[in-house]
C-alpha positions as CSV (number, residue, x, y, z in Angstrom):
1,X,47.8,-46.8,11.1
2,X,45.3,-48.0,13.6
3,X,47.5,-46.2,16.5
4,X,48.0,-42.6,14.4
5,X,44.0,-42.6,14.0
6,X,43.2,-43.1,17.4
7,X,45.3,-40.5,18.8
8,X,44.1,-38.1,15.1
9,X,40.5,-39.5,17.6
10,X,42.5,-38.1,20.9
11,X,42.9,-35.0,19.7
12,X,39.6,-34.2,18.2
13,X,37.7,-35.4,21.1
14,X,39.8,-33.0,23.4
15,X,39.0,-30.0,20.9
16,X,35.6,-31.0,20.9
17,X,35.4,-30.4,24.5
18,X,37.1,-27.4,24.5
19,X,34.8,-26.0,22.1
20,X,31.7,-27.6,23.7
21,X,32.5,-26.1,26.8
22,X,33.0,-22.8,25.9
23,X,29.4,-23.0,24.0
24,X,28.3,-24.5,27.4
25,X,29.0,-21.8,29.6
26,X,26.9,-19.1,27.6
27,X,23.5,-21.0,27.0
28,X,23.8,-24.3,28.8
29,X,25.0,-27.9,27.7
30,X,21.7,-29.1,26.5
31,X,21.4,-26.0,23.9
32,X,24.9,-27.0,22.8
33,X,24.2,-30.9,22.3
34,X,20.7,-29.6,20.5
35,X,22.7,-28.2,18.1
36,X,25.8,-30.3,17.8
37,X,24.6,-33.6,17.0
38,X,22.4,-32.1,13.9
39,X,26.0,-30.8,13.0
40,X,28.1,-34.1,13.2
41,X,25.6,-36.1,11.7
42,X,26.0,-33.7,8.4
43,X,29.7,-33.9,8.5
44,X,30.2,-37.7,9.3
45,X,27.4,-38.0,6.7
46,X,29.6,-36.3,4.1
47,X,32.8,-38.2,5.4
48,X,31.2,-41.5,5.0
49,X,29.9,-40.7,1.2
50,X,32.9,-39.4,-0.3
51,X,36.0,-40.0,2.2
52,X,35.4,-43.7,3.5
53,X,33.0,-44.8,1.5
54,X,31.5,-48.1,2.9
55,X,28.3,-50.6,3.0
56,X,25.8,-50.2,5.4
57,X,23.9,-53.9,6.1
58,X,21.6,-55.0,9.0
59,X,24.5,-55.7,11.9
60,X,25.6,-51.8,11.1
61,X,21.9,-50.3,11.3
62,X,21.7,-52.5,14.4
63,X,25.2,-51.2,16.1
64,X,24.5,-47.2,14.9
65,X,21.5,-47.9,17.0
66,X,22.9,-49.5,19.7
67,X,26.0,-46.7,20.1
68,X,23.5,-44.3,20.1
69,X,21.6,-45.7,23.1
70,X,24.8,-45.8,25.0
71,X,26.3,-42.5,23.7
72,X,23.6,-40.6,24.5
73,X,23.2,-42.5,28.4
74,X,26.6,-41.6,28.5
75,X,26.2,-37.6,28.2
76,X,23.5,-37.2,29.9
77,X,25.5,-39.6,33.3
78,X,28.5,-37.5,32.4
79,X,26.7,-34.4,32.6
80,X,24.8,-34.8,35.8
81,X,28.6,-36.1,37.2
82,X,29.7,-33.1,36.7
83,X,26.6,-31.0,38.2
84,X,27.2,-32.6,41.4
85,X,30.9,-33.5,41.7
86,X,33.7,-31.3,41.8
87,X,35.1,-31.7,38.2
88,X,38.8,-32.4,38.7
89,X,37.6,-35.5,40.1
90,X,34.7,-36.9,38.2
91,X,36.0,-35.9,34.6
92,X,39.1,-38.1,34.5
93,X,36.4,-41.1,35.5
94,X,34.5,-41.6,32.2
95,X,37.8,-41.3,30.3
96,X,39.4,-44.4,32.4
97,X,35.9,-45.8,31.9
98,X,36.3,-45.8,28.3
99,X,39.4,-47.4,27.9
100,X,39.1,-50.1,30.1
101,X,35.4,-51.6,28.6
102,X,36.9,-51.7,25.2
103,X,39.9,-53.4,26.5
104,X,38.3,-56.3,28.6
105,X,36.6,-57.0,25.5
106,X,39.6,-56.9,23.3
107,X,41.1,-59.5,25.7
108,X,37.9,-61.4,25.6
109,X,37.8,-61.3,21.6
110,X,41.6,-62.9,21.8
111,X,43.9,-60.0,21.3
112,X,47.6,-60.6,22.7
113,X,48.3,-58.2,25.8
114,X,52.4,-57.5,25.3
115,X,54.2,-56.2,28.3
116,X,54.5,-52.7,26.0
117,X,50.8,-52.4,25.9
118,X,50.7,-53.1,29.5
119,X,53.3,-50.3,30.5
120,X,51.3,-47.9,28.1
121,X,47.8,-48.5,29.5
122,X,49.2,-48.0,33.5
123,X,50.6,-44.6,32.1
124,X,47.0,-43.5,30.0
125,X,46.1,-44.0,33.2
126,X,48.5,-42.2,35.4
127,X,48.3,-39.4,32.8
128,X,44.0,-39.2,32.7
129,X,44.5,-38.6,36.5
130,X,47.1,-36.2,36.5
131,X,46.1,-34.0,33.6
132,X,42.6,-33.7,35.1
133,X,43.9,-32.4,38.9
134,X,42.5,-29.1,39.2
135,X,45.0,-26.5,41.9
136,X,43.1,-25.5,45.4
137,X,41.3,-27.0,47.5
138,X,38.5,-29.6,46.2
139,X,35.3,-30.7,47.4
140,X,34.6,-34.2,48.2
141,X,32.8,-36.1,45.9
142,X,30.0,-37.6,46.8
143,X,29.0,-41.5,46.0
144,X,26.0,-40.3,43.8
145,X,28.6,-38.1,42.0
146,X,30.7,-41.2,41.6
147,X,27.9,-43.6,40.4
148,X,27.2,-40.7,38.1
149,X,30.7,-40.7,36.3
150,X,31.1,-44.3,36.7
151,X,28.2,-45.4,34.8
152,X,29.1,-42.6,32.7
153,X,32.4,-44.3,31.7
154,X,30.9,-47.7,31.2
155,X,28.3,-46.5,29.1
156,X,31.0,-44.5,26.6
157,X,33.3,-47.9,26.8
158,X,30.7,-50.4,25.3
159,X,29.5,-47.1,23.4
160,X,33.4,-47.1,21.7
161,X,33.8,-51.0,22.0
162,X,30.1,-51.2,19.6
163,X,31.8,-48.7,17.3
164,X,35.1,-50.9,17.4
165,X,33.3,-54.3,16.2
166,X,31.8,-52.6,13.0
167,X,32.2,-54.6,9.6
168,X,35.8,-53.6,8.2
169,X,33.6,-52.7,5.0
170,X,31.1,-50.6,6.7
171,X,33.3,-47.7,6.3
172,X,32.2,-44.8,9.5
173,X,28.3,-45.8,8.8
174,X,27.9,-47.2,12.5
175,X,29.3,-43.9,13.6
176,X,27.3,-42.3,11.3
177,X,23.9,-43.5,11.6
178,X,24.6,-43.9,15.7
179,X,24.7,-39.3,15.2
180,X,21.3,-39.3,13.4
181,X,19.3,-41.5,15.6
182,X,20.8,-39.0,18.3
183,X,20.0,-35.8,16.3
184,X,16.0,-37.2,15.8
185,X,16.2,-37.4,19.9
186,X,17.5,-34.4,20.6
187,X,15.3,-32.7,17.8
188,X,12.8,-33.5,20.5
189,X,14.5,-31.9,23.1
190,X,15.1,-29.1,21.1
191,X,11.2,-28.5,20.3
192,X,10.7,-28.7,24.4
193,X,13.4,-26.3,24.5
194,X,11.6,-23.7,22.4
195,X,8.2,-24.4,23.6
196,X,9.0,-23.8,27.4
197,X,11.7,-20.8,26.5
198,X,10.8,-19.1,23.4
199,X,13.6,-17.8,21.4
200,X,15.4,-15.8,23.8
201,X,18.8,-17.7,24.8
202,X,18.6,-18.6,20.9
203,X,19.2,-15.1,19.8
204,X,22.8,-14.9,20.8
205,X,24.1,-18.4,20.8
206,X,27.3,-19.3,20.3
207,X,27.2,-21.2,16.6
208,X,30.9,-21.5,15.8
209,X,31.4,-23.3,19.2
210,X,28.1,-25.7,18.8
211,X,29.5,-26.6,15.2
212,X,32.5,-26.9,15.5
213,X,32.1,-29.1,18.4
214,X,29.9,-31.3,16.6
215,X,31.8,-31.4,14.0
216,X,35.2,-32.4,15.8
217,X,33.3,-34.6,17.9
218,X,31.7,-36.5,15.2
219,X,35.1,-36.7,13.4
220,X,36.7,-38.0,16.7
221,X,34.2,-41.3,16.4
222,X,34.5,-42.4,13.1
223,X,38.0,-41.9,13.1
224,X,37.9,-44.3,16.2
225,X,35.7,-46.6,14.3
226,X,38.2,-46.8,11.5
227,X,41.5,-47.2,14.3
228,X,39.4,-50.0,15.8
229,X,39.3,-51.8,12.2
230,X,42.8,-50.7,11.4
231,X,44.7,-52.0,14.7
232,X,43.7,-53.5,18.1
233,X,40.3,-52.7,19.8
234,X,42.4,-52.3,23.6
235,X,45.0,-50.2,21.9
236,X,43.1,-47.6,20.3
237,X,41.3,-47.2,23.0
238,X,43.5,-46.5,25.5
239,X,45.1,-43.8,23.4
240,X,41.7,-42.5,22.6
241,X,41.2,-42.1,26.2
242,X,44.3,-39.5,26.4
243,X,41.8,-36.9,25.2
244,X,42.0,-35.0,28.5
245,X,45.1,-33.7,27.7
246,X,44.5,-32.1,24.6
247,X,41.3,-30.3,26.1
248,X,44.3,-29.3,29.1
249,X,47.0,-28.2,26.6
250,X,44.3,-25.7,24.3
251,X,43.4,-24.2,27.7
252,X,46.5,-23.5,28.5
253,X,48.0,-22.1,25.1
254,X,45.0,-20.7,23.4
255,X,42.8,-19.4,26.5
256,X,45.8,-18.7,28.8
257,X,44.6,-20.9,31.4
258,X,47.0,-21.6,34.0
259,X,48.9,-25.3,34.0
260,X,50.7,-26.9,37.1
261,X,53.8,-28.9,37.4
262,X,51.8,-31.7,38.0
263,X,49.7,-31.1,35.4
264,X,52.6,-31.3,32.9
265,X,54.0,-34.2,34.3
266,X,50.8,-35.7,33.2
267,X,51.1,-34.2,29.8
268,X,54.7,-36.0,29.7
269,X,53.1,-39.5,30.9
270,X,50.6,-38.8,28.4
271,X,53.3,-38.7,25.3
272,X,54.8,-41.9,26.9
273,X,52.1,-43.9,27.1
274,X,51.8,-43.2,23.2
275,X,55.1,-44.0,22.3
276,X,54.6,-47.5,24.6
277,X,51.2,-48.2,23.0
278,X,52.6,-47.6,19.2
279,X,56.0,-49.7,19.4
């Protein structure tokens, strides 16, 4: 169960960035997190009520607060990356990033490391870098543009490895609480937003993608919080970290953008390394 969640986690994560981006490219990323995180926090807030009900005691309070230090470090390294570096590059980075924090600590906490686990995290991470290489020619990326992604991926690992660790009984209240302590930040930002801008790139904004990014988003962690407490912290998290090629495949079906052969062959090592991680 552990393993069909955090690929349920794969797959909204890589809708969530489809969405997001496409938000992103009419009013900005900022506008679109402004709006998002309000909007996750309302649906995980509903999922954790009346879905997976759960108890919420001081160690969850302190990891929703925790997760959403590092969540929100992680966006905002993870967005100046990818202002700087050439995208093909720095976006597989964070995803690699992500797998192997919760991982070392999964080996640290005592979980067994089977040669099947091994052979499925050396393809998650054949397939992250194949699914994410762009056709043409690239530019180099620079080392600010690496320290960028690179913090960005360790910050989103020990940002999935504090969601991982939450209480069995606590339900998807870390992930929960970790969205509102976000929202009240970028409520904040918001207010600067509209103080400096007015109302203008408000009038037209793109709603359905903000929300529905948020929402899928949002979903994405507590499913991954539940995965964690369901099955191995190192597995889930390397199949959460195939989310790249889900964002790859929607492009491709749904907005017609254009795939290469390598491209699928990283789609292919993708569905490997899931069947290797799930045996």
């Amino acid at each position: 169960m552990g393993a069909l969640l955090a690929l349920i986690s794969s797959i909204a994560w890589g809708s969530a960035d489809v969405a997001g981006g496409l938000g992103a490219r009419r009013v900005g990323s900022v506008r679109i997190i402004a709006v998002n995180y309000p909007a996750g926090a309302i649906i995980l807030t509903v999922f954790a009520l009346f879905v997976v009900p759960g108890t919420i005691d001081r160690e969850v309070i302190l990891l929703s607060m925790v997760t959403a230090i590092l969540g929100t470090i992680g966006m905002i390294l993870l967005y100046a990356a990818l202002a700087v570096g050439p995208m093909g590059i720095v976006s597989p980075l964070p995803a690699i990033g992500g797998a192997a924090v919760p991982v070392i600590v999964g080996v640290i906490r005592g979980e067994p490391l089977t040669l099947l686990f091994a052979l499925g995290a050396v393809l998650a991470l054949i397939a992250v870098v194949l699914v994410s290489r762009e056709s043409g020619p690239h530019a180099r990326i620079t080392p600010r543009a690496l320290l960028l992604s690179a913090g960005a991926g360790i910050a989103i690992g020990f940002f999935l490895t504090a969601l991982g660790i939450a209480p069995e009984g606590s339900g998807v209240w870390a992930a929960t609480l970790s969205r509102w302590w976000s929202t009240l930040g970028m409520i904040v930002v918001t207010l600067i937003l509209l103080s400096r801008g007015g109302l203008a790139k408000w009038r037209q904004y793109p709603w359905a993608f903000a929300i529905g990014a948020g929402a899928l988003d949002a979903l994405a962690n507590g499913f991954f919080q539940l995965a964690a407490q369901g099955g191995e912290l190192a597995v889930v998290a390397v199949i959460g970290s195939l989310y790249p090629a889900t964002t790859l495949l929607i492009a491709h079906f749904l907005l017609k953008e254009r795939m290469t052969r390598v491209q699928w062959a990283g789609v292919l090592v993708a569905l490997g390394a899931v069947v290797a991680l799930t045996v």
